[in-house]
Wavefront OBJ file of the C-alpha trace (Angstrom):
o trace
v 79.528 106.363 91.687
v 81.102 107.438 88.592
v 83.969 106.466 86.187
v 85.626 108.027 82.720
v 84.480 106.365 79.890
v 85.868 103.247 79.315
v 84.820 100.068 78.847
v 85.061 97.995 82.187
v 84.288 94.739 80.662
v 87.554 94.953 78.638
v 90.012 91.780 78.460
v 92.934 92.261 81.181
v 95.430 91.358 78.037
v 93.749 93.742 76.129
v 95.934 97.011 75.409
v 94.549 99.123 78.001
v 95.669 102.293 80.018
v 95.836 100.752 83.889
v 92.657 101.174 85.906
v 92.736 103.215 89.137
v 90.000 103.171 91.655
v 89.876 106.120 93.372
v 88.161 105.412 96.875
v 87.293 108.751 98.970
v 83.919 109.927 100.696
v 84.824 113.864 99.682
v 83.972 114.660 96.066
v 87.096 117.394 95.802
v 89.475 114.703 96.183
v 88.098 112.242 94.062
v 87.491 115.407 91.086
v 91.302 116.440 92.035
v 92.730 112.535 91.685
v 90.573 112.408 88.725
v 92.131 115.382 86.942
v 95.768 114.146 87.630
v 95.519 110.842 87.142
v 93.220 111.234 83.984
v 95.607 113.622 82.805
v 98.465 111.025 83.128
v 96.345 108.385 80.605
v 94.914 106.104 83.569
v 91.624 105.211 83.612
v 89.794 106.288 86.834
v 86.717 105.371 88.230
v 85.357 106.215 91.616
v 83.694 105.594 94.726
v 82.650 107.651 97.786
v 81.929 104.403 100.426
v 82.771 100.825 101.267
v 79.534 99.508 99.663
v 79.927 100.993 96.248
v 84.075 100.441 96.622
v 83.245 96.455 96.788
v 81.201 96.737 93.648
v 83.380 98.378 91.654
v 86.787 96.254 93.076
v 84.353 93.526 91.435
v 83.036 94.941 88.375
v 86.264 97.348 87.174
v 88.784 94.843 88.514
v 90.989 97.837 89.138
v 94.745 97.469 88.701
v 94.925 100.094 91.868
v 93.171 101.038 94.338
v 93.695 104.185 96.031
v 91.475 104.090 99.381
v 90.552 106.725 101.971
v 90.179 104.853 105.415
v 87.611 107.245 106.994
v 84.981 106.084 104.950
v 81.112 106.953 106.074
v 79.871 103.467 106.237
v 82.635 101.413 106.776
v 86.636 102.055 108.125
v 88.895 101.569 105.441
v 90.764 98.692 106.998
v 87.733 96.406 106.365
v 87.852 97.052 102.702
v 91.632 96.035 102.941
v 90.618 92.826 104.664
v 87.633 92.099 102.075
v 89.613 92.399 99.268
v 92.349 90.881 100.261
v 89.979 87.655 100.569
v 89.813 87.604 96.765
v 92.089 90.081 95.565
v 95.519 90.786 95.387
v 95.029 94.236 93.570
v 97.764 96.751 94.891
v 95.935 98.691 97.288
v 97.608 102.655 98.132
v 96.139 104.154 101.616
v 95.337 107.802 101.360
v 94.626 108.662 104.727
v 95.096 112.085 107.132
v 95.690 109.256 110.024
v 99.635 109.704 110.344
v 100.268 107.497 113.274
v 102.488 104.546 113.088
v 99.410 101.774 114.574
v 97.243 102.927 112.124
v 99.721 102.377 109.072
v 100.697 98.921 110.643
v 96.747 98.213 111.219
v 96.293 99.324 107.666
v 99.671 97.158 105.864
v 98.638 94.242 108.100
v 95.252 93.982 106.747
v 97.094 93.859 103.413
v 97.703 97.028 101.970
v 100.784 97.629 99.891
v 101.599 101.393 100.586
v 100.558 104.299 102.355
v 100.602 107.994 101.653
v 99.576 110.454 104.435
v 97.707 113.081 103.396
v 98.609 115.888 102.280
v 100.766 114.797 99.586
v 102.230 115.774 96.579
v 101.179 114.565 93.021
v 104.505 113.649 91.593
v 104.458 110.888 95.188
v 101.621 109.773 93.950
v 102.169 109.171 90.583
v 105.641 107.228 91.436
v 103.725 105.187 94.366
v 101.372 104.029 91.573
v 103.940 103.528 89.231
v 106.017 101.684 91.229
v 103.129 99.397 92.344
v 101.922 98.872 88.430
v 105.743 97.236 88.419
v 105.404 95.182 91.635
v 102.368 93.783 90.151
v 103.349 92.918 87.128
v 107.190 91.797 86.931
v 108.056 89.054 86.438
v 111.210 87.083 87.381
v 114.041 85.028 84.891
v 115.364 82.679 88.038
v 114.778 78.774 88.421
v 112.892 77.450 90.850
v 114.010 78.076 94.355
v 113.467 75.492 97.296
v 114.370 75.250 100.752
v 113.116 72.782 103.147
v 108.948 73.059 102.605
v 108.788 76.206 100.564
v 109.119 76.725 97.037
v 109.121 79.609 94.936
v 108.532 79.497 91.387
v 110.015 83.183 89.809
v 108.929 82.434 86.458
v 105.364 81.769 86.971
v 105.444 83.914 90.439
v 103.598 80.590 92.554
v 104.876 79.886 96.331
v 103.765 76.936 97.871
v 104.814 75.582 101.422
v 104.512 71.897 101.434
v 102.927 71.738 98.286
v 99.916 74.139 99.194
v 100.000 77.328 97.548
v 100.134 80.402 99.781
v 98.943 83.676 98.715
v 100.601 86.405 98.857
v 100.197 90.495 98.209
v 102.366 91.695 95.406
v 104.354 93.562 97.847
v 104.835 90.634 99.893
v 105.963 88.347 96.738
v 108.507 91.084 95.582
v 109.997 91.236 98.553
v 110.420 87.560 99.186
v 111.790 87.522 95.433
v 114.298 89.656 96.241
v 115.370 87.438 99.342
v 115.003 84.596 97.424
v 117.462 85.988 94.033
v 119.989 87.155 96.972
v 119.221 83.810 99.250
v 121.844 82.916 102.039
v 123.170 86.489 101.488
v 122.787 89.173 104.620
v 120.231 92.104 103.003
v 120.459 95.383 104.768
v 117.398 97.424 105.571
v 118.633 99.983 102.846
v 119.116 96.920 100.320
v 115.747 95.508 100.583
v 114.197 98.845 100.592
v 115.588 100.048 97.593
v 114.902 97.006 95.528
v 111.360 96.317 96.774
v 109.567 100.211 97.407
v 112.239 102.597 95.649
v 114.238 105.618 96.538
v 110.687 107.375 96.989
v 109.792 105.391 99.987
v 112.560 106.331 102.759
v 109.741 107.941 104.918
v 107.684 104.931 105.927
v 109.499 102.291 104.062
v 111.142 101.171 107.561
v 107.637 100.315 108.873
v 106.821 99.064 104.956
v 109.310 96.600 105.416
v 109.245 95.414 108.761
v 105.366 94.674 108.030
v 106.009 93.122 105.396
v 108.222 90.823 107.117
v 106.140 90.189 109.823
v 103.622 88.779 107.097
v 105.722 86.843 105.073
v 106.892 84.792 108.289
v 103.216 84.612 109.286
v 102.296 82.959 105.829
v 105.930 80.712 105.515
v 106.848 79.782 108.976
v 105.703 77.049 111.144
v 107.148 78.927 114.332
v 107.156 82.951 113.987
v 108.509 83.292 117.487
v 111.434 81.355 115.998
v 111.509 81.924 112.547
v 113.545 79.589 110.453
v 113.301 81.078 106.658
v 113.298 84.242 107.102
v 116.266 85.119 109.396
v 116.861 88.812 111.668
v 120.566 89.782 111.966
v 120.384 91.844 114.378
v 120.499 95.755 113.464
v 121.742 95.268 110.127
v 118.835 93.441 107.931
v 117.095 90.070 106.926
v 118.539 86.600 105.435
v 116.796 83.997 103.908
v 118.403 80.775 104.485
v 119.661 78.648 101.045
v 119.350 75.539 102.979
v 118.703 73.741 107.001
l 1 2 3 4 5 6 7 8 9 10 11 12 13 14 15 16 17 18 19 20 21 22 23 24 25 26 27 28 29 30 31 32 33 34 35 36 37 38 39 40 41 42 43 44 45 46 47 48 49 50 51 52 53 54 55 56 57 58 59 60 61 62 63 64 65 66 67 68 69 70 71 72 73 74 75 76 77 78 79 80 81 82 83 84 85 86 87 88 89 90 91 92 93 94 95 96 97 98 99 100 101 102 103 104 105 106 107 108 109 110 111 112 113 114 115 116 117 118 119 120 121 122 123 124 125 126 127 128 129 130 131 132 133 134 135 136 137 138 139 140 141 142 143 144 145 146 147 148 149 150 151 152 153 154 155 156 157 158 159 160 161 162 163 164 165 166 167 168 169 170 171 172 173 174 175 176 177 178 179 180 181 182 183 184 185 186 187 188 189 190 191 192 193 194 195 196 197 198 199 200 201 202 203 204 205 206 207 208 209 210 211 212 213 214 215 216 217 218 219 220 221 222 223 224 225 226 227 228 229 230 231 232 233 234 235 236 237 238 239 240 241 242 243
């Protein structure tokens, strides 16, 4: 396990340059990431299995993760699942597994991207970029509510009949976005260029239905016949401004 050299017991309001954990079992990649993202003032510190990944998620409190999920000890979906038990750190699969079940296994354990490897460093750097953002904005709207949910943009809280419900920072930006546009139709292109970016085309169709998927999970009482969170048909989602 190793890190560069800075000081992991730092405040989180403290001016800091964000913290990337850099999860991979083969030392080139991790030196490679290391170099680039170093290189780009983020603070990177590593580890090569699930074990050691866990400790530092705890001890870093990492502001990305960027996780490999053939690890030796452990797959990487089980990391997403343990973290996501705590966590709702922005979590980036690196992974040479290009198939479409393992990047839905991988998104519905809770990850918030995934990049197939090989990629390109400039992807990279706007993936992490763009999840730095997702994490961290914060929206200027009044309080929404509709039937049992509300959704407080200002301090970013959703409950659902009073409970709060916990959600990934992918899955609160997108519901944001449903909720600033709510009782509007979205289409797929909408909602994909407001929550992942123009960099996200590739897999952003599976990103999005996903991501979907969970919010209904989370929000509705029946997803068989969801309510909130409305399909038209070929064209995008809704959410509804009222019953």
């Amino acid at each position: 396990m190793s890190r560069t050299e800075h000081d992991t017991r730092a405040p989180a309001g403290e001016n800091r340059p964000p913290r990337i954990l850099v999860v991979d079992d083969e030392r080139a990649i991790r030196t490679l990431l290391n170099a680039s993202l170093s290189a780009q003032g983020y603070a990177v510190y590593q580890a090569e299995d699930g074990e050691q990944s866990i400790q530092q998620v705890r001890s870093v409190r990492p502001d990305v993760i960027l996780l490999d999920l053939g690890l030796p000890d452990v797959d990487g979906t089980e990391i997403i699942r343990c973290v996501r038990e705590w966590a709702n750190t922005p979590i980036i699969v690196l992974s040479v597994r290009d198939d479409e079940a393992q990047k839905i296994a991988a998104l519905d354990a809770g990850a918030d991207d995934y990049l197939t490897k090989p990629f390109g460093p400039g992807e990279l750097l706007a993936r992490i970029r763009a999840a730095l953002r997702r994490a961290c904005t914060v929206g200027d709207s009044p309080t929404f509510v509709c039937g049992d949910l509300m959704v407080d943009l200002m301090r970013r809280e959703v409950r659902l009949s009073g409970e709060p419900v916990q959600l990934t920072p992918t899955e609160y930006d997108l519901l944001a976005v449903l909720v600033h546009h709510a009782g509007k139709v979205l289409t797929h292109r909408q909602l994909i260029h407001e929550v992942w970016g123009g960099a996200y085309y590739h897999d952003a169709s599976h990103l999005l239905r996903v991501t979907i998927s969970n919010l209904r999970r989370k929000l509705e009482r029946d997803t068989a016949r969801p309510r909130l969170i409305v399909t038209e048909p070929g064209v995008g989602y809704r959410l509804r401004s009222e019953f």
